[in-house]
C-alpha positions, -999 to +999 in steps of 0.1 A: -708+008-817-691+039-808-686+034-777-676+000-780-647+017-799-638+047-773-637+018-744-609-002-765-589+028-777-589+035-743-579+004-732-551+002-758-539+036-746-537+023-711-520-004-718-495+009-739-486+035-718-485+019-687-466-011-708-441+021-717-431+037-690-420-001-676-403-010-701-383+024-705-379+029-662-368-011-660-344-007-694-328+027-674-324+008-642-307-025-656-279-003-671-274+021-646-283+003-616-288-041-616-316-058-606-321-034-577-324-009-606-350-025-626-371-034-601-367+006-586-368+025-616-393+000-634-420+005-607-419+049-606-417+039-648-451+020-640-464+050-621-455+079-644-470+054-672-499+051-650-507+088-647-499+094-684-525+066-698-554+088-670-548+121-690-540+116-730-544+150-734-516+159-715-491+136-734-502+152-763-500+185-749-462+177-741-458+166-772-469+195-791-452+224-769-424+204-756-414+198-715 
C-alpha cells in the first residue's frame, strides 16, 4: 500500500512540475515574444520542469535557502 502511494505522489509531482515550468516558459514567451515565443520559451520551461520533477529535493532545497 505504501508503495502504491510513493509511485502516485511521484507521479503527481512529475506532472505538476513538468505541467509548471510549461505553463510559466509558454506564458513568458507569448508576452515577450509571439508564437515563436511560446513555443521557444515553453519547451526550455518543459526542460527545467523536467529536471525539477527528477530531484524534489532540490526544489525544496531552493525553496528553503533561496537561489
Amino acid at each position: 500500500m505504501i508503495k502504491v502511494l510513493k509511485a502516485a505522489a511521484q507521479i503527481v509531482w512529475a506532472v505538476s512540475m513538468i505541467s509548471l515550468g510549461t505553463l510559466i516558459g509558454a506564458s513568458f514567451g507569448w508576452v515577450h515574444h509571439g508564437w515563436i515565443g511560446v513555443i521557444a520559451v515553453g519547451t526550455i520551461g518543459f526542460s527545467v520542469g523536467a529536471f525539477l520533477a527528477a530531484d524534489p529535493l532540490l526544489v525544496l532545497h531552493f525553496l528553503h535557502d533561496g537561489l
